[in-house]
C-alpha positions as YAML, in Angstrom:
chain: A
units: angstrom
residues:
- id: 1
  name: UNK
  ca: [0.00, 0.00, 0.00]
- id: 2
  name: UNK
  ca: [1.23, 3.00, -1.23]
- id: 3
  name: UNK
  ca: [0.64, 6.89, 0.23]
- id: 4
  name: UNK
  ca: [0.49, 9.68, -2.49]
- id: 5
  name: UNK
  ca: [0.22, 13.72, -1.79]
- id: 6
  name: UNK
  ca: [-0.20, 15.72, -5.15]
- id: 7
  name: UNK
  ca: [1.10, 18.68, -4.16]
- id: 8
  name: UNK
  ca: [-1.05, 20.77, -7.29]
- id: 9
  name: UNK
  ca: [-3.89, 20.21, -4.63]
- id: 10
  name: UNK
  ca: [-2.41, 21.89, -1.80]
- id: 11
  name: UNK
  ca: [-1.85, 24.83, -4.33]
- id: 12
  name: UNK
  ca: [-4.87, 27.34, -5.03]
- id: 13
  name: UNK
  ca: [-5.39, 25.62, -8.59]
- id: 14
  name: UNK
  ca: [-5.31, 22.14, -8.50]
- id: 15
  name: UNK
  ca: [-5.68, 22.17, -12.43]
- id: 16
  name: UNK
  ca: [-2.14, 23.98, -12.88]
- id: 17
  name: UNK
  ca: [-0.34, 21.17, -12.88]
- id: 18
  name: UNK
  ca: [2.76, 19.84, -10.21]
- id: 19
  name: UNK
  ca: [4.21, 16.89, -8.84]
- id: 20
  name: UNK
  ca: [2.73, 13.07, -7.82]
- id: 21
  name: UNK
  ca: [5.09, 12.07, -4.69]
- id: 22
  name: UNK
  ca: [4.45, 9.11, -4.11]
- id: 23
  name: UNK
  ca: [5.12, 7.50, -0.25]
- id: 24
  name: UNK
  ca: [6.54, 3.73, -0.42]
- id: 25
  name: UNK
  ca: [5.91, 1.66, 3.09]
- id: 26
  name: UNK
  ca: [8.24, 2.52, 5.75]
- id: 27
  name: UNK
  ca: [10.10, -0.72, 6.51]
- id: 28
  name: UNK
  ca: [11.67, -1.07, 10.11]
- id: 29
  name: UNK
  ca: [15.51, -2.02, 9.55]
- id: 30
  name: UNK
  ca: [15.93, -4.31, 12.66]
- id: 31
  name: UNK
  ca: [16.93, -7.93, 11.17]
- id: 32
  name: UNK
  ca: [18.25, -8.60, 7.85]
- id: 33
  name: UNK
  ca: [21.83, -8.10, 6.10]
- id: 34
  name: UNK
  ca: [19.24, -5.85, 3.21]
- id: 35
  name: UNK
  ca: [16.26, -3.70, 3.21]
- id: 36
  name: UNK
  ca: [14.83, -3.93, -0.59]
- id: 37
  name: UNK
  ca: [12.00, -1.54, -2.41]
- id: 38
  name: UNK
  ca: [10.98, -3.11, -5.53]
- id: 39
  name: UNK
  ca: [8.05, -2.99, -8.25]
- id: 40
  name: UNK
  ca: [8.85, 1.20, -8.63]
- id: 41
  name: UNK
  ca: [7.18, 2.17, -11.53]
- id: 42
  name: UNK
  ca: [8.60, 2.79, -14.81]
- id: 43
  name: UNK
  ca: [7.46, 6.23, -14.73]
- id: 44
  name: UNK
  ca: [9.53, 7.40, -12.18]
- id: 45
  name: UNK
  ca: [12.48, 10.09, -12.32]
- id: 46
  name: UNK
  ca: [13.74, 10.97, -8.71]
- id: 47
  name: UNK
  ca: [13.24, 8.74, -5.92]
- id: 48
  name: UNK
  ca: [14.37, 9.66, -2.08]
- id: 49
  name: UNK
  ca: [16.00, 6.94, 0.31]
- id: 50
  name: UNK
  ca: [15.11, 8.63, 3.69]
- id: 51
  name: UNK
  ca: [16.68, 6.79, 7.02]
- id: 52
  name: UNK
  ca: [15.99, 7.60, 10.45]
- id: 53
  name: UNK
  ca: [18.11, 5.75, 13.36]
- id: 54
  name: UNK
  ca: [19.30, 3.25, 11.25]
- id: 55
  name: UNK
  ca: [21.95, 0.95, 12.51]
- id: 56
  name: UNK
  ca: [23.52, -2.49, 11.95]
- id: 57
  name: UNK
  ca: [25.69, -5.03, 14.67]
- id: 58
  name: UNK
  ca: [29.19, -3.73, 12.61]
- id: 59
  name: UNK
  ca: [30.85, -1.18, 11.14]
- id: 60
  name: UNK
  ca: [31.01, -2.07, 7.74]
- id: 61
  name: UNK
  ca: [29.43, 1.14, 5.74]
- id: 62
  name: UNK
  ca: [25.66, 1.72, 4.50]
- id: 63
  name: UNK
  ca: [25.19, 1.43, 0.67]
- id: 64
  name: UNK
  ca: [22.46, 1.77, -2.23]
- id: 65
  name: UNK
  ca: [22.40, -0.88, -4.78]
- id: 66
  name: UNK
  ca: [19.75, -0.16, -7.16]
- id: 67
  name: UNK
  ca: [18.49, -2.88, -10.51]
- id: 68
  name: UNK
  ca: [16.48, -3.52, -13.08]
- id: 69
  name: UNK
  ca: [15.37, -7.27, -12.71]
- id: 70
  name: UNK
  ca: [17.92, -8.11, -9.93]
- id: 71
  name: UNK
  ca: [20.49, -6.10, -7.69]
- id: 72
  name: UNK
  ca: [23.39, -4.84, -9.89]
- id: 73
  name: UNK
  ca: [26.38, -4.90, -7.75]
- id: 74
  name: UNK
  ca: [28.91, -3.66, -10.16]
- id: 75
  name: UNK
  ca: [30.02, -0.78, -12.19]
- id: 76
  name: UNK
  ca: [29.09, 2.20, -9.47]
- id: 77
  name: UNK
  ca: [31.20, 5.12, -9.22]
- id: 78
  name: UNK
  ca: [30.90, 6.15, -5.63]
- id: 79
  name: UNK
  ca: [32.60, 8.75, -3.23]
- id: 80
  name: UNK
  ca: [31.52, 9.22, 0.27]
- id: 81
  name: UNK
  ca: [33.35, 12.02, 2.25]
- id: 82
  name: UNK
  ca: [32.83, 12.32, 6.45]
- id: 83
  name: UNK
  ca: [33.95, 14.77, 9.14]
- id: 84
  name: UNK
  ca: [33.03, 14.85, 12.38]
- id: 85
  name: UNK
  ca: [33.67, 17.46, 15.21]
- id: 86
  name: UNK
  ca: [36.99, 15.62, 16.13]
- id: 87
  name: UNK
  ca: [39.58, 14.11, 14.11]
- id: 88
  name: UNK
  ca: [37.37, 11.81, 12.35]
- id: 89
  name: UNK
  ca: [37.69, 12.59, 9.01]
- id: 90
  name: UNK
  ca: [38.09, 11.00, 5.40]
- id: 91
  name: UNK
  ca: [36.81, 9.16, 2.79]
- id: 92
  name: UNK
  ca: [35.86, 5.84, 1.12]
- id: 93
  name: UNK
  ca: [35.12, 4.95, -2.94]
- id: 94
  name: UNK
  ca: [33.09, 2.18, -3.95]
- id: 95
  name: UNK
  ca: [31.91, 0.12, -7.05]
- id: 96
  name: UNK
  ca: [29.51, -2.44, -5.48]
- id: 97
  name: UNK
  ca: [27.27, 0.30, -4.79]
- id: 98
  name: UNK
  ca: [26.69, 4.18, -3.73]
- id: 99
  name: UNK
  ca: [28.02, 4.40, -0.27]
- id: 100
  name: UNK
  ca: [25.79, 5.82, 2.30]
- id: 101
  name: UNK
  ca: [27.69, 7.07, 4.99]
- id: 102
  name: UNK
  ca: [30.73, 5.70, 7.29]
- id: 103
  name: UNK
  ca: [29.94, 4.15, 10.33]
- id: 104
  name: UNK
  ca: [32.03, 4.14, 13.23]
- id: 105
  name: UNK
  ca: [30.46, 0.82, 14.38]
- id: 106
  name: UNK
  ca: [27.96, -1.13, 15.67]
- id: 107
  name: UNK
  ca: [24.74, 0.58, 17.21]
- id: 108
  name: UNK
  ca: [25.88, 3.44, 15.20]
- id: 109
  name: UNK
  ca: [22.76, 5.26, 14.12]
- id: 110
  name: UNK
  ca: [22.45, 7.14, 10.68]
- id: 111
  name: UNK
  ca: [20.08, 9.73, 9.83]
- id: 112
  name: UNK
  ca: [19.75, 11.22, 6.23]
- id: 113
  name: UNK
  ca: [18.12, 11.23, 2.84]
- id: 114
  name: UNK
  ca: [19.99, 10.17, -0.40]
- id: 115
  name: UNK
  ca: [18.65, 11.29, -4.08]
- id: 116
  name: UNK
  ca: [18.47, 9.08, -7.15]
- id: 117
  name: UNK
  ca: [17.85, 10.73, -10.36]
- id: 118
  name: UNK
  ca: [17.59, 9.59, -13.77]
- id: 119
  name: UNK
  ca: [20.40, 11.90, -15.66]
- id: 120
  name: UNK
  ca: [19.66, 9.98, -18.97]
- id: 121
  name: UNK
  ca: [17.91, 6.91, -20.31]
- id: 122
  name: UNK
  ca: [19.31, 4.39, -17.84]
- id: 123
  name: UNK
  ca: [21.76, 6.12, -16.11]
- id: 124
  name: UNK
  ca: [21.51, 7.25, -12.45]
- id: 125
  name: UNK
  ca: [23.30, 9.79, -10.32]
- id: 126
  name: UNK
  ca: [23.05, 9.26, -6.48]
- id: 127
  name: UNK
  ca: [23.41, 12.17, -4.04]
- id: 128
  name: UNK
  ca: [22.55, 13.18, -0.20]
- id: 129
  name: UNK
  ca: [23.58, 13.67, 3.06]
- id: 130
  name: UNK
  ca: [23.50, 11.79, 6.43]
- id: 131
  name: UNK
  ca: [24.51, 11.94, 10.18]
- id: 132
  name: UNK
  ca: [25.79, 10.18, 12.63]
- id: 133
  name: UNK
  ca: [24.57, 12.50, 15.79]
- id: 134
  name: UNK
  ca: [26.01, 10.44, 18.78]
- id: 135
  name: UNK
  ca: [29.75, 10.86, 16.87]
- id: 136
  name: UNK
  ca: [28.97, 14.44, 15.32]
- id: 137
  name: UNK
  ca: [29.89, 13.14, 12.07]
- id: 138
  name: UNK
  ca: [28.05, 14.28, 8.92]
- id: 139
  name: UNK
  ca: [28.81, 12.24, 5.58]
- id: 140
  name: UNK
  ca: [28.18, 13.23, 2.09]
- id: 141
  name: UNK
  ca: [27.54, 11.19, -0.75]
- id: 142
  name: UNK
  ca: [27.82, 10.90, -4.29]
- id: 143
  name: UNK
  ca: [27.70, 8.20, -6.96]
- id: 144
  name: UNK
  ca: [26.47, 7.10, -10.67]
- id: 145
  name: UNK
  ca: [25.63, 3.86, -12.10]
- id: 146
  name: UNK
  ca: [24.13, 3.27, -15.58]
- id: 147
  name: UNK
  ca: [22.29, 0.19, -15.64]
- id: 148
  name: UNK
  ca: [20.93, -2.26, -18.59]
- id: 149
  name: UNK
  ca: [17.62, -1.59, -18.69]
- id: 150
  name: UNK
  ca: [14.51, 0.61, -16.42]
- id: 151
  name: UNK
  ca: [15.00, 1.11, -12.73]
- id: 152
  name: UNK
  ca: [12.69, -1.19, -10.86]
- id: 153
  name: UNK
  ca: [14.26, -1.86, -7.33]
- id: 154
  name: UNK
  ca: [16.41, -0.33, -4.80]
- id: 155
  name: UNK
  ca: [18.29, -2.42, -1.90]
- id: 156
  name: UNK
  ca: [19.87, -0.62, 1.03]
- id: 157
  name: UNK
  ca: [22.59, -3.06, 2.77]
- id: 158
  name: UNK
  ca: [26.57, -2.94, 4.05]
- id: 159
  name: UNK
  ca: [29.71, -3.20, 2.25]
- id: 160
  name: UNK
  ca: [30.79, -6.74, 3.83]
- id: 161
  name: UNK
  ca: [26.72, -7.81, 3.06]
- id: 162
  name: UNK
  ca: [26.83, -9.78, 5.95]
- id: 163
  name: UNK
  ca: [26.42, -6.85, 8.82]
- id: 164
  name: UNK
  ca: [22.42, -7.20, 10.12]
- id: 165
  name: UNK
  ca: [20.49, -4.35, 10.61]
- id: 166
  name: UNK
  ca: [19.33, -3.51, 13.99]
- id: 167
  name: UNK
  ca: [17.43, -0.71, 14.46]
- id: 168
  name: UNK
  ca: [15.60, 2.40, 12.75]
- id: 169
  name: UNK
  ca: [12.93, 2.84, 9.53]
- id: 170
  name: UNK
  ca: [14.00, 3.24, 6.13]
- id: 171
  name: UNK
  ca: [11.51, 4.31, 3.32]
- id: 172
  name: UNK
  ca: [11.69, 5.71, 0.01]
- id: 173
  name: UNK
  ca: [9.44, 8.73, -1.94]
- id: 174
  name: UNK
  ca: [9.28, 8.35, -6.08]
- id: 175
  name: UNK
  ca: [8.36, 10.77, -8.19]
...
């Protein structure tokens, strides 16, 4: 079951047009190595990963993995950059997916949204910010992938694939 808001409704014309944003099912991330949204519509353009407390039993880092058909889990360009009020600060690449954010281990709880948006045909950039508020760390993210054929899935899971989740929601908005 899906939630949508069209936001030309809210306006004083609801004939002038606008934006369908449409809500996906919040899923709590609390077991599982990966959280996957599938069956998004061929229609859409953008789509926002939103997290809120999410955390996993390690420390191996958050990433987006996103298919058409199955889980592609190769050819990502991917750059995530942290800093953090102390002397925790760097970076990490991937090609297995866009990375997330760095976590400093386990319990560590991330907060942020992450934007996917079709740049052309099949091809995807990824960008967004989260937090990790108990280490005052902020990471930013960036990525591309170009995949074979229409979007129709999204997985959120680690690095290593084997770290569970253990806490917090994860959802996603398409539009």
């Amino acid at each position: 079951m899906t939630n949508a808001v069209n936001l030309a409704a809210v306006g004083s014309n609801a004939n002038s047009g606008g934006t369908l944003i449409t809500s996906g099912t919040a899923v709590a991330s609390t077991s599982g190595t990966s959280i996957d949204f599938t069956s998004i519509p061929s229609w859409v353009k953008r789509i926002t990963v939103n997290l809120d407390l999410v955390s996993t039993n390690g420390s191996s880092n958050l990433l987006i993995q996103i298919g058409n058909g199955s889980v592609i889990n190769t050819g990502y360009t991917s750059l995530c950059l942290y800093a953090g009020a102390s002397s925790n600060t760097g970076s990490a690449t991937s090609t297995s997916g866009c990375l997330l954010i760095a976590l400093n281990g386990a319990a560590t709880q991330a907060t942020g949204s992450i934007q996917l948006i079709l740049q052309t045909a099949n091809t995807w950039i990824l960008s967004g910010t989260t937090t990790q508020v108990s280490f005052n760390q902020v990471s930013f993210s960036n990525g591309r992938i170009a995949l074979g054929g229409t979007l129709d899935r999204v997985r959120i899971t680690t690095v290593n694939g084997t770290d569970a989740f253990d806490a917090g929601t994860i959802n996603i908005l398409y539009e």
